[in-house]
N, C-alpha and C positions, 0 to 999 in steps of 0.2 A: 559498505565501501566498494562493492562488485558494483553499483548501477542497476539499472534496472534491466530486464529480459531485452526490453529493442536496443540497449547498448552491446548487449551479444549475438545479436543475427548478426550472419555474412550474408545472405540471399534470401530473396522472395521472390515468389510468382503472387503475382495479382491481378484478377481480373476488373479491368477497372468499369466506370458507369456505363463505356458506348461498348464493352461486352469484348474488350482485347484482352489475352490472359499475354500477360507482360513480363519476362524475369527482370529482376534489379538487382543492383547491391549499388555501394559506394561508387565503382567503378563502371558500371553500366546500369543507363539510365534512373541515373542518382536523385535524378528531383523525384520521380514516384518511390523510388526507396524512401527517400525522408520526408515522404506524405502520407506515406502508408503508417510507417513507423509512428505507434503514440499519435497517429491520424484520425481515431477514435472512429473509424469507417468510413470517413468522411470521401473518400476518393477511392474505394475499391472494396475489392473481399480479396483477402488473403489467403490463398489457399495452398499454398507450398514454402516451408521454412526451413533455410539449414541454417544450423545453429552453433555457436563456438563453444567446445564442451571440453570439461576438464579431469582428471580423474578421479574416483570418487572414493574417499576414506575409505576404511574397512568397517568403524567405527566412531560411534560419538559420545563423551561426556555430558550428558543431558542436566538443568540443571534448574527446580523452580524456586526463584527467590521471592521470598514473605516481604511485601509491606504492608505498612498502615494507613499509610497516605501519598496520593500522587505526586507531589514535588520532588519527597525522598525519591522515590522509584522513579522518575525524568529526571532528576540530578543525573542519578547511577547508568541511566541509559544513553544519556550521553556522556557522560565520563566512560561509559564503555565505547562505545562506537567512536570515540576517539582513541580508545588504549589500543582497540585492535585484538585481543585477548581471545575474544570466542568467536566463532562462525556464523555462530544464529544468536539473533536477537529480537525479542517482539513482547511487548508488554500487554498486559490482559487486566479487565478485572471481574471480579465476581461482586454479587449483590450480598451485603450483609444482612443477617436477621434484625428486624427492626427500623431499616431504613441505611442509605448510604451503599458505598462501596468499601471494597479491598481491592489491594493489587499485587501481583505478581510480572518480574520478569521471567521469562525461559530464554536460557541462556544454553547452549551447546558447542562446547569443543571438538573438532576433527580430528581423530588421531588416526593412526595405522597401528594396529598393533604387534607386537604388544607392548608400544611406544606410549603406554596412557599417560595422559598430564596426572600432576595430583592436584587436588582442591586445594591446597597451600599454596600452588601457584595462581589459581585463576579466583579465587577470593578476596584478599587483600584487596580495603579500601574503598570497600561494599557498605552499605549501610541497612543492610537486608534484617529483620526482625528473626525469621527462621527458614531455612531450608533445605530441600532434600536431592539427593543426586542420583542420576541412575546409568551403569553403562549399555549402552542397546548396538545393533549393528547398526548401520547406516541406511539397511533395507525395512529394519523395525521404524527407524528415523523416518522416513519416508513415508511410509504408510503404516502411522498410528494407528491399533485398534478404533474402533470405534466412531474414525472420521467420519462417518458419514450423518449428518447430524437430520432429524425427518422433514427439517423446513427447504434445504438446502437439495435433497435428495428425492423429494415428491414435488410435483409441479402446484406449488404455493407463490404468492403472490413478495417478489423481494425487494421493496423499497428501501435500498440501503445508502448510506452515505459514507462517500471516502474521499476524505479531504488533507491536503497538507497544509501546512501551518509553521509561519518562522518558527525556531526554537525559544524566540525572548517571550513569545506572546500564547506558547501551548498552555501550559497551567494555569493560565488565566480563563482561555479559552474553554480546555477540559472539565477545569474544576465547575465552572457556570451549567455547562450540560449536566452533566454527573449531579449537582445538586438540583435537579429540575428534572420531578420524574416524566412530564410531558414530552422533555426535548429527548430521552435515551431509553423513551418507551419501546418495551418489547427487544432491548439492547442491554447486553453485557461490553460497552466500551474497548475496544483495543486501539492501541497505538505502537507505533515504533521511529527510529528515528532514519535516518541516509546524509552521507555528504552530500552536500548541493555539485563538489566539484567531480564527481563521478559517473554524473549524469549526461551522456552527451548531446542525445537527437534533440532536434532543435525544436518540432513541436511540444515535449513532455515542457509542462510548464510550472516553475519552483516559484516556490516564495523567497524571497532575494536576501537570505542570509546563506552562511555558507552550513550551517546543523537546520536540515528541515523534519519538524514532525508529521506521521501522517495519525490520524483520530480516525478510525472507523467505528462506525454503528451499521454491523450485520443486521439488522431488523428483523425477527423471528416472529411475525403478527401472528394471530389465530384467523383463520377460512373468514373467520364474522367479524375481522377489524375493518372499522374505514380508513383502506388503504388513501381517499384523496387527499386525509386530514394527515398522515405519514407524509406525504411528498409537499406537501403545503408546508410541514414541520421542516422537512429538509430543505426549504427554499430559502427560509428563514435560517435555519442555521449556517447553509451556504454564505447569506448576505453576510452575514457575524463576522463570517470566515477569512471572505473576501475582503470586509473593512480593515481586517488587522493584516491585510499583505497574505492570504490563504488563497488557495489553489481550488479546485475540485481534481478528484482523479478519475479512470474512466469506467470505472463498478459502482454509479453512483444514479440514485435515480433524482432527480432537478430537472424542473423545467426551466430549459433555457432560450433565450429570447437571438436575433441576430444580433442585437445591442450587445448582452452578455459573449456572446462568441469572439467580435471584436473585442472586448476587454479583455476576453480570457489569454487570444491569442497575442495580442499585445504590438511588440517590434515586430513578430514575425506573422503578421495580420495580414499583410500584402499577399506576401510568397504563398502562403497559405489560399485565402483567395482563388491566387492566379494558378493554384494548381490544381480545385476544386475542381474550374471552369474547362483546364486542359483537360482531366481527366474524367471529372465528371458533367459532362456538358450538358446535361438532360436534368440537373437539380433545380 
């Protein structure tokens, strides 16, 4: 319901293609702010951010909810991201013995203490199989144990896909990957959900409902996968994506074509364009 990070900058410096290090915001020189912004590099490097920040809990009710199957668990995750209930929300799944998945939401409430919600308020209406709660501070929140995970943190090879996806058409979508171990190979699935109406810069590009899913596949290959036959995979899942009204986001690896860029950018193809050309005139 926050948006995403480029809805909370106030400012940027950017050094743009012909080598100008430029400040922006809203109010000055506003077209490279909202080129840079969700610009996926396209017109500069970004090298200085101030950011709108807000205070930060003391504490959070952390909390992993059991299912068995993904529809249950996208029901409850948008019935959450509509109640408004908890802070954090992001659905995961793990591989079952034997074949298939499971899934979990984590789910986190912010409190100040020693204001804790109790789990009789923020359960109800849930359709979670089993789960467990924990209270941590907000700095344990932060920086989980154990983050750093050795594909992510040694320089290995990351062909990942992050896509959004209307919310009529995620389960459909999800459940076809997940049952296909070729398409979410070397992939434990997450997704979660956003208002569409929260989002504002004008490049970040939704799928045109107003609940949009996003589906990732972190890809964790081993040194000896062929990575070309990963990005071949992601190309195809993209098209999937893109037919049912999906997005790509910008931690995704796909080859894309200028054809595809024009699609991608849509109504705001022009603008776009013409501020490639202002700013980056040597592309």
């Amino acid at each position: 319901r926050e948006g995403f990070q480029v809805d909370h900058v106030l400012e940027l410096q950017v050094v743009t293609g012909d080598g100008q290090r430029v400040t922006c915001s809203d109010e000055r020189n506003s077209d490279l702010f909202n080129a840079a912004l969700a610009g996926m590099g396209q017109c500069g490097i970004i090298v200085n951010v101030v950011l709108a920040l807000v205070p930060a809990p003391t504490h959070v009710l952390f909390f992993i909810l059991n299912y068995v199957d993904l529809p249950t668990a996208a029901t409850d995750l948008a019935f959450l991201v509509n109640d408004g209930r908890f802070n954090h929300l992001e659905g995961r799944s793990a591989a079952r013995p034997g074949g298939g998945f499971t899934y979990q939401l984590e789910t986190g409430a912010f409190y100040d203490a020693p204001n804790a919600p109790s789990q009789s308020q923020l359960l109800p209406g849930l359709r979670f199989t089993s789960q467990t709660a924990r209270e941590m501070t907000y700095v344990e929140y932060c920086r989980p144990q154990n983050a750093c995970n050795v594909n992510v943190c040694t320089p290995l090879p990351h062909p990942w896909l992050y896509l959004c996806l209307p919310a009529s058409r995620f389960v459909e979508y999800a459940a076809k990957v997940v049952a296909t171990p070729a398409e979410a190979a070397f992939a434990s699935p997450r997704f979660s959900a956003w208002r569409r109406n929260s989002i504002k810069r004008p490049l970040v590009r939704m799928p045109n409902e107003d609940l949009v899913f996003k589906f990732q596949l972190s890809r964790q290959p081993p040194a000896s996968a062929d990575i070309s036959s990963l990005i071949t995979m992601n190309r195809t899942l993209y098209e999937r994506a893109r037919d049912m009204g999906g997005t790509r986001l910008t931690t995704t690896a796909i080859p894309f074509s200028p054809a595809d860029w024009i699609q991608h950018y849509g109504p705001v193809w022009e603008s776009f364009r013409d501020a490639k050309k202002r700013f980056d005139p040597n592309y």
